[in-house]
N, CA, C and O atoms as a CHARMM CRD file, in Angstrom:
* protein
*
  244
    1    1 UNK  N    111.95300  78.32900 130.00800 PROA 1      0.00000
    2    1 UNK  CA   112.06800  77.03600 129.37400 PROA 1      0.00000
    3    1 UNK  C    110.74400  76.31500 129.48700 PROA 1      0.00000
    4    1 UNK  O    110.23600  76.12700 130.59300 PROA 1      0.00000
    5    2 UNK  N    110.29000  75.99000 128.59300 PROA 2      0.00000
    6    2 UNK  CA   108.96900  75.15200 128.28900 PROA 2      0.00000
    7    2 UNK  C    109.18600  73.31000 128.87100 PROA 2      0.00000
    8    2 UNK  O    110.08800  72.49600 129.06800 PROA 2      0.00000
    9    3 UNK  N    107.88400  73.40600 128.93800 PROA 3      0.00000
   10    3 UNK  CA   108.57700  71.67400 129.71700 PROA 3      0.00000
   11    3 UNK  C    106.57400  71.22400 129.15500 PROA 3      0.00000
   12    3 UNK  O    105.53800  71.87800 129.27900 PROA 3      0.00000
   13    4 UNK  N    106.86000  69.83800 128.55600 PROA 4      0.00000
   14    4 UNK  CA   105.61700  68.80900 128.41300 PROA 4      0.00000
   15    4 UNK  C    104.94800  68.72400 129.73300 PROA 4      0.00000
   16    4 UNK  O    105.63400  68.68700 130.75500 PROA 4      0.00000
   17    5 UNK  N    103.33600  68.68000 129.79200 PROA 5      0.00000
   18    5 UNK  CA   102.97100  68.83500 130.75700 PROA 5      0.00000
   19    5 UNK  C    102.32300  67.26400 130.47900 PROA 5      0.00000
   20    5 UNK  O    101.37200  67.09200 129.71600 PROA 5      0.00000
   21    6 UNK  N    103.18900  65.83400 131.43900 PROA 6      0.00000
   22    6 UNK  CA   102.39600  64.77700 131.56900 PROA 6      0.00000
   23    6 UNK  C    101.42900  64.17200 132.37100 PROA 6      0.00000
   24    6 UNK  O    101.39700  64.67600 133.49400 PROA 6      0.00000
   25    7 UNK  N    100.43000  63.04300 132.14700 PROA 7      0.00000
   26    7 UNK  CA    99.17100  62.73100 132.86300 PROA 7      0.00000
   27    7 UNK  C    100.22400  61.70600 133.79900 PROA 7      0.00000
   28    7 UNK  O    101.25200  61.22300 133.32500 PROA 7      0.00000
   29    8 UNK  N     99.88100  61.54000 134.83800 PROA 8      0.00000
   30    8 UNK  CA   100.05200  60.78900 136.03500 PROA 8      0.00000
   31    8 UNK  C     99.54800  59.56300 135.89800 PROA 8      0.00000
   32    8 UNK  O     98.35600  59.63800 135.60100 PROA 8      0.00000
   33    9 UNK  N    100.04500  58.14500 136.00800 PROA 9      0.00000
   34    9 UNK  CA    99.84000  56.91400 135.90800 PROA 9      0.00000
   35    9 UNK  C     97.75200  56.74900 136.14200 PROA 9      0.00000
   36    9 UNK  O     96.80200  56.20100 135.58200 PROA 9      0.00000
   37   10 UNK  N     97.98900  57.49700 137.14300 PROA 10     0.00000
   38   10 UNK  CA    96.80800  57.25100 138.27600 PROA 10     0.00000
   39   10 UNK  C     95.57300  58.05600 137.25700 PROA 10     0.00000
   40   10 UNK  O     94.43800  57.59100 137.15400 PROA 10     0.00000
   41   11 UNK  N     96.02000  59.32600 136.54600 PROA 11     0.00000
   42   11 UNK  CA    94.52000  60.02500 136.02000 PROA 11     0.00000
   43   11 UNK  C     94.63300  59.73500 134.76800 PROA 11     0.00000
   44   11 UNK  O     95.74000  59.72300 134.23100 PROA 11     0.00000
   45   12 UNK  N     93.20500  59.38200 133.92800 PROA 12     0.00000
   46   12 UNK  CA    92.63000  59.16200 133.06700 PROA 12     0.00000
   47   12 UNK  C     92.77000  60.79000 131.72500 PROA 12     0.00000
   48   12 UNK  O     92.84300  62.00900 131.88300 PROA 12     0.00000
   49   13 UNK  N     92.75100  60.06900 130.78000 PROA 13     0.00000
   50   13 UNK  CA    93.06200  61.58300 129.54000 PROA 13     0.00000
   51   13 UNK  C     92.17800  62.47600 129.87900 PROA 13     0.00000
   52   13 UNK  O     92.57600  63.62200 129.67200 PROA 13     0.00000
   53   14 UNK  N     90.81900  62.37200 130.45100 PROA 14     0.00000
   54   14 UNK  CA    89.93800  63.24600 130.68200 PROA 14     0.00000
   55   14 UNK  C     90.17800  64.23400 131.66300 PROA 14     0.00000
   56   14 UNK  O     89.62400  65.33200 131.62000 PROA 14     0.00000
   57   15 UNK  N     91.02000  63.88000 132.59200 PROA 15     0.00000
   58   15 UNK  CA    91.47800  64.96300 134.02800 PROA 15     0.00000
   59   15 UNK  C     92.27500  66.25400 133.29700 PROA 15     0.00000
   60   15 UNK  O     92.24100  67.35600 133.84600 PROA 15     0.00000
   61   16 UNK  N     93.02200  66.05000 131.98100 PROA 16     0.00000
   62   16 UNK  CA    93.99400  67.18700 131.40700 PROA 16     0.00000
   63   16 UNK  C     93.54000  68.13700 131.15700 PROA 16     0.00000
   64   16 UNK  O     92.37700  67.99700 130.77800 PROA 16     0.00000
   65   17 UNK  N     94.00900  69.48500 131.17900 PROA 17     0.00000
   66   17 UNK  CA    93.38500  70.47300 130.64700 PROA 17     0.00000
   67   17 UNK  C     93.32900  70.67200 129.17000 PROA 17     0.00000
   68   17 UNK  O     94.27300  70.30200 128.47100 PROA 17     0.00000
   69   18 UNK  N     92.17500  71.28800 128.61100 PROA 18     0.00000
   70   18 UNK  CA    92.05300  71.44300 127.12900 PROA 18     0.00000
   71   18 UNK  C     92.48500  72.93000 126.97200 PROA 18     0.00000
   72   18 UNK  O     92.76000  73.81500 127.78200 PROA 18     0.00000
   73   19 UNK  N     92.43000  72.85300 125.45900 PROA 19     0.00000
   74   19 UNK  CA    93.12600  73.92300 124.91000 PROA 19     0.00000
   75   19 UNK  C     91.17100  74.84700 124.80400 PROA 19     0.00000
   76   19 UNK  O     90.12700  74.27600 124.48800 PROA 19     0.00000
   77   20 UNK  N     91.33100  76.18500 125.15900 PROA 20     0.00000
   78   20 UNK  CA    90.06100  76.41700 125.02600 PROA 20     0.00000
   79   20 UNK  C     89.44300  76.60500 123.44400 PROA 20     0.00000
   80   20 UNK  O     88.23100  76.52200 123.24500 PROA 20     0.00000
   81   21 UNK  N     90.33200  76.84600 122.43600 PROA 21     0.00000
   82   21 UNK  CA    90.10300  77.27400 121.05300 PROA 21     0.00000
   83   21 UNK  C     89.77100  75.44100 120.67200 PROA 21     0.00000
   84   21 UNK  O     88.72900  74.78600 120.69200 PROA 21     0.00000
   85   22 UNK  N     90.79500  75.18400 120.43900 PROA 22     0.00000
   86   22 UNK  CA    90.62500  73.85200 119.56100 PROA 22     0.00000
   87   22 UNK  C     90.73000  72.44900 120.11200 PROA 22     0.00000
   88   22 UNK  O     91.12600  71.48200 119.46200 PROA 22     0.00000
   89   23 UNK  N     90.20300  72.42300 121.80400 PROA 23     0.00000
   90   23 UNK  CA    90.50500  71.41500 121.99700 PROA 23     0.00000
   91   23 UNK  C     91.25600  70.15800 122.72300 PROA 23     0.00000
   92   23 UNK  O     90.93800  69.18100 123.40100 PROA 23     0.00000
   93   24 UNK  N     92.66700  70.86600 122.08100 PROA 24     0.00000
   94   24 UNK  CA    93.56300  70.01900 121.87300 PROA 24     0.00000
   95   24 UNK  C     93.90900  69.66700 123.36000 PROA 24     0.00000
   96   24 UNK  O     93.90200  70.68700 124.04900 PROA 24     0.00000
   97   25 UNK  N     94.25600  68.35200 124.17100 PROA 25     0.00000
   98   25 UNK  CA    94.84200  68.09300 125.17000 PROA 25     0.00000
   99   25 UNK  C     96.69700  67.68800 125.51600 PROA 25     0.00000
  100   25 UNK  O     97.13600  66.88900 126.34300 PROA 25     0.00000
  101   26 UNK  N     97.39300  68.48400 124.64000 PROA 26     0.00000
  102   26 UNK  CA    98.52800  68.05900 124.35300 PROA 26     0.00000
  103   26 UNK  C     99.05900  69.65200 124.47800 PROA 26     0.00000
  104   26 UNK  O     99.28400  70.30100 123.45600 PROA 26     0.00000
  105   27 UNK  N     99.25700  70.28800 125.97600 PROA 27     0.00000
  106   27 UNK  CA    99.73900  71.27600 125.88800 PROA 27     0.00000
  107   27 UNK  C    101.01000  71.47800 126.54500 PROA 27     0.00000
  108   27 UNK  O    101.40300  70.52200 127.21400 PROA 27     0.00000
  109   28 UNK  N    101.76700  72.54300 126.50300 PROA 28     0.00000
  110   28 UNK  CA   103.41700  73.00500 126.61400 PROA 28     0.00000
  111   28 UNK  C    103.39900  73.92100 127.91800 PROA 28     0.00000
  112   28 UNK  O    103.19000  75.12600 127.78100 PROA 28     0.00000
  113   29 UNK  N    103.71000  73.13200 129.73500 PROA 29     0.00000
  114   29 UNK  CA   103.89500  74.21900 130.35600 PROA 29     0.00000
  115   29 UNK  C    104.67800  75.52700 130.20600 PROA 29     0.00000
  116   29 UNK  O    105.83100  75.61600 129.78300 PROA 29     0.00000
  117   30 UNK  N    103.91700  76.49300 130.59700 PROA 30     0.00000
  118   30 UNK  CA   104.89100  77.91300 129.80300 PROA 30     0.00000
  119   30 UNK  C    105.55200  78.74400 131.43300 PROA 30     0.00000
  120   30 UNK  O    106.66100  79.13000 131.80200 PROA 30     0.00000
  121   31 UNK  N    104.59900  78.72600 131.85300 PROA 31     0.00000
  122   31 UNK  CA   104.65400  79.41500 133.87100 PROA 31     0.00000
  123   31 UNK  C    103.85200  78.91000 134.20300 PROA 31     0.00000
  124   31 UNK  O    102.74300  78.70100 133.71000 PROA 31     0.00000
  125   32 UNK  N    104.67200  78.42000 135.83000 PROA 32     0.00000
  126   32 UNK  CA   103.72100  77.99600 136.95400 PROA 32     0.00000
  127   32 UNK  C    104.18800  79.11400 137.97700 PROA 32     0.00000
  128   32 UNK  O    105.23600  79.76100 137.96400 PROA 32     0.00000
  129   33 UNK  N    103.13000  79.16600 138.86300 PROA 33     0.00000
  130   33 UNK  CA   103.58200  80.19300 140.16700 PROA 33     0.00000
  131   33 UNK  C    102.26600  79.81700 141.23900 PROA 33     0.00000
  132   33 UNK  O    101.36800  79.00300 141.02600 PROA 33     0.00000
  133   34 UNK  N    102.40500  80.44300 142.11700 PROA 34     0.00000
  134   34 UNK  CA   101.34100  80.04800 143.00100 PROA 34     0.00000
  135   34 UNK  C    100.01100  81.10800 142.51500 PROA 34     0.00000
  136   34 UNK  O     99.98300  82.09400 141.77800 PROA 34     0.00000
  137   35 UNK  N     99.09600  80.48600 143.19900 PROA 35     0.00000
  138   35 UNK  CA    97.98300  80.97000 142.68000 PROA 35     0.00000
  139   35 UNK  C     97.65800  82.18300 143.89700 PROA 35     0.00000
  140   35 UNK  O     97.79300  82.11200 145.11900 PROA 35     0.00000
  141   36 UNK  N     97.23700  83.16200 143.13900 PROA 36     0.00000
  142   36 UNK  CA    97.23500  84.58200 143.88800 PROA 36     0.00000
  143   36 UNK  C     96.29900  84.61500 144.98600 PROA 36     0.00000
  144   36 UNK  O     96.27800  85.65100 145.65000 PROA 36     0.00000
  145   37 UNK  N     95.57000  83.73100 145.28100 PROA 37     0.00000
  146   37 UNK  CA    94.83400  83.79200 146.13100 PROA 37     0.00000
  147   37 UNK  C     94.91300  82.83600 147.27900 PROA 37     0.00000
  148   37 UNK  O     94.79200  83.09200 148.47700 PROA 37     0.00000
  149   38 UNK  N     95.18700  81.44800 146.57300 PROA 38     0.00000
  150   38 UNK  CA    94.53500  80.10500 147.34300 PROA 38     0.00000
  151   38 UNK  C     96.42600  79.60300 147.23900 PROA 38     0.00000
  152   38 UNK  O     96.80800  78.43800 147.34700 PROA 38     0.00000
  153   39 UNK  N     97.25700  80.68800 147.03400 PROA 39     0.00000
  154   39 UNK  CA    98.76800  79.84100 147.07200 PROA 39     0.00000
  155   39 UNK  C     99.09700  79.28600 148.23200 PROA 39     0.00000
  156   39 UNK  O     99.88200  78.38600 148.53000 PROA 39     0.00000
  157   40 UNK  N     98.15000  80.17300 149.03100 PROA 40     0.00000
  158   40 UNK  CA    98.97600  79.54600 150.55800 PROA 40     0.00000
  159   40 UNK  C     98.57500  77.90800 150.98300 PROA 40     0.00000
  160   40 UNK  O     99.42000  77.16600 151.48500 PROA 40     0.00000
  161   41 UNK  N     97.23200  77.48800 150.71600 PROA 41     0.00000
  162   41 UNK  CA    96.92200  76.41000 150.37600 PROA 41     0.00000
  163   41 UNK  C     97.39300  75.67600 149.58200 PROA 41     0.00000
  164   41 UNK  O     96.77600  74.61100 149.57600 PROA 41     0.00000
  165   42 UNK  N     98.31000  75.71100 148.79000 PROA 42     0.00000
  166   42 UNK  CA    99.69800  74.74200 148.16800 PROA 42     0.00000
  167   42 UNK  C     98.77400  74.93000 146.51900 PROA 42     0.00000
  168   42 UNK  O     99.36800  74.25900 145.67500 PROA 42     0.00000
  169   43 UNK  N     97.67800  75.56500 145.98800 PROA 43     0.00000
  170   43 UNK  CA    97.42400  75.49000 145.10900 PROA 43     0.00000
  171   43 UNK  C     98.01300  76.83200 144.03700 PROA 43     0.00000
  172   43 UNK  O     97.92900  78.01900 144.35000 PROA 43     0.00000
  173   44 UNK  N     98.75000  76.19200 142.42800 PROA 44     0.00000
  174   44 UNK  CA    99.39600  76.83900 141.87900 PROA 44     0.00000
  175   44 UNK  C     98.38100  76.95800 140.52300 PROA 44     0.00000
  176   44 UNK  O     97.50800  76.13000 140.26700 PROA 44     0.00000
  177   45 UNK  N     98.67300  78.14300 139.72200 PROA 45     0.00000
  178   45 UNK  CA    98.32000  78.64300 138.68200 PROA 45     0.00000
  179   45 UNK  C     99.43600  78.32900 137.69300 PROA 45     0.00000
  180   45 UNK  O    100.63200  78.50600 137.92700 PROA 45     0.00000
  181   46 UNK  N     98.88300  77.80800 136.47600 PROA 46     0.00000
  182   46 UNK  CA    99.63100  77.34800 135.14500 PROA 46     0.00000
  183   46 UNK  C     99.39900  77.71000 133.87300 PROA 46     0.00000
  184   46 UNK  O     98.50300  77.11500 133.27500 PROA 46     0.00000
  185   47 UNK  N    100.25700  78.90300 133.09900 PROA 47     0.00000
  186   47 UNK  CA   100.01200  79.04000 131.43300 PROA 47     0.00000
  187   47 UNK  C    100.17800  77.78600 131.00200 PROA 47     0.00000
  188   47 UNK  O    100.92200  77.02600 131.62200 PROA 47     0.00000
  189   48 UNK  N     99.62000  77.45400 130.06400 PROA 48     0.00000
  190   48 UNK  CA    99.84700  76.48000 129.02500 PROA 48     0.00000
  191   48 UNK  C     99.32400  76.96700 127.83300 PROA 48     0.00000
  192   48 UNK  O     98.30000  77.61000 127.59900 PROA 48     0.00000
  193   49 UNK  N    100.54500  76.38500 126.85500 PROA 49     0.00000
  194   49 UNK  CA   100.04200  76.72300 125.54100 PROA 49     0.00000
  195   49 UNK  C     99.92600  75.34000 124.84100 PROA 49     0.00000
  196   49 UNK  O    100.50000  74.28200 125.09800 PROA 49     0.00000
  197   50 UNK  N     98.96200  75.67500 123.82400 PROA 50     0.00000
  198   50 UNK  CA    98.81400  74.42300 123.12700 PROA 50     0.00000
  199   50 UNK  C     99.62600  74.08300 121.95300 PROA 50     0.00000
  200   50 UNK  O    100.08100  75.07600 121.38500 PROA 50     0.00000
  201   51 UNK  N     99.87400  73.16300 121.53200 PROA 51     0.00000
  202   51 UNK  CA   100.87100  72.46200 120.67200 PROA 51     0.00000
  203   51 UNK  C    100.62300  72.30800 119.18500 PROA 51     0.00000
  204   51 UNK  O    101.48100  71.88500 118.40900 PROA 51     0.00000
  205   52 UNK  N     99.27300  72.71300 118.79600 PROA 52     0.00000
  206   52 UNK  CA    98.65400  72.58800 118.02600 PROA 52     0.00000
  207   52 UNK  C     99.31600  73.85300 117.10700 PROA 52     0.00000
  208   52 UNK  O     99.03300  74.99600 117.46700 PROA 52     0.00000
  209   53 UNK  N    100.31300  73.63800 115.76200 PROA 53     0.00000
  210   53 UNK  CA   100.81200  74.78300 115.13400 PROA 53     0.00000
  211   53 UNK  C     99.55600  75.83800 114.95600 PROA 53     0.00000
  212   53 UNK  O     99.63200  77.04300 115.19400 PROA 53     0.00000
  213   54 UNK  N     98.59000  75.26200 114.57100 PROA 54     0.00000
  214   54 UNK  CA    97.21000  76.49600 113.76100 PROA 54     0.00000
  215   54 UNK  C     96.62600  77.18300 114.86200 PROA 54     0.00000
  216   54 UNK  O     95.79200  78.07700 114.71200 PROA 54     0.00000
  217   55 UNK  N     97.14200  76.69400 116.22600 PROA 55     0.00000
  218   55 UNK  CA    96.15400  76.91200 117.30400 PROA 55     0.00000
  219   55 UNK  C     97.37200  78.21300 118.16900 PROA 55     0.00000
  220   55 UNK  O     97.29600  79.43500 118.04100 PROA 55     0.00000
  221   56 UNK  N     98.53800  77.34000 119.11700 PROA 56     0.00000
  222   56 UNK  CA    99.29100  77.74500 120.01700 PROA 56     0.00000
  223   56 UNK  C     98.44700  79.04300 121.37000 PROA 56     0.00000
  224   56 UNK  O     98.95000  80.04400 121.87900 PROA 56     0.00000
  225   57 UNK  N     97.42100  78.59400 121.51200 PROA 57     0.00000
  226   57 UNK  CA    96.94600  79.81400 122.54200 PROA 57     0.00000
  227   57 UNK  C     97.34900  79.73400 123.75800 PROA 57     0.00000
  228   57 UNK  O     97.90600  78.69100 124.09800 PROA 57     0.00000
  229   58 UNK  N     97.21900  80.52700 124.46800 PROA 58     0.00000
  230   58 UNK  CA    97.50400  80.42500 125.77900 PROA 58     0.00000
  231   58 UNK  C     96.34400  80.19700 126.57600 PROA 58     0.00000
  232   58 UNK  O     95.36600  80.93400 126.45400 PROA 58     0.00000
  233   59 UNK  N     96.37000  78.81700 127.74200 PROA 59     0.00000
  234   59 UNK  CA    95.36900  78.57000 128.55400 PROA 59     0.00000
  235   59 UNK  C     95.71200  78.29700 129.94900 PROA 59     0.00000
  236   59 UNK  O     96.38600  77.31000 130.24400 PROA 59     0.00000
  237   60 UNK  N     95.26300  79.16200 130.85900 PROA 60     0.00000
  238   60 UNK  CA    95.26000  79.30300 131.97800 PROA 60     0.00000
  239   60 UNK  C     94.46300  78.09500 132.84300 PROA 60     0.00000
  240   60 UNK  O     93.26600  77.83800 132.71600 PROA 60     0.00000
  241   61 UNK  N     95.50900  77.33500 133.85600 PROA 61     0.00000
  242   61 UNK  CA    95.20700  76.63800 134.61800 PROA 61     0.00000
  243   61 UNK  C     95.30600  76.59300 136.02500 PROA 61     0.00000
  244   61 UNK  O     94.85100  75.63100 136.64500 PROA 61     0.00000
């Protein structure tokens, strides 16, 4: 199940991740999981795809 990935009161539009093709900062979490290396440190890895019909790529966060 896909879920909107929103900005936090606190960070500015610039903190979001971009879409690497076109841009776009309006992307669709696809999977989160921990990150293969640094998970144990509470840091997680995120597909996102972008929303953009012409675009939809997948970008790794």
């Amino acid at each position: 199940m896909a879920m909107q990935i929103h900005t936090p009161p606190s960070a500015s539009a610039d903190d979001r991740p971009r879409c690497w093709r076109c841009g776009n900062r309006d992307l669709t979490l696809v999977y989160e999981r921990p990150h293969p290396q640094f998970g144990s440190l509470g840091m997680t890895q995120r597909w996102l795809r972008c929303t953009d019909a012409a675009c939809a790529k997948l970008t790794i966060d």
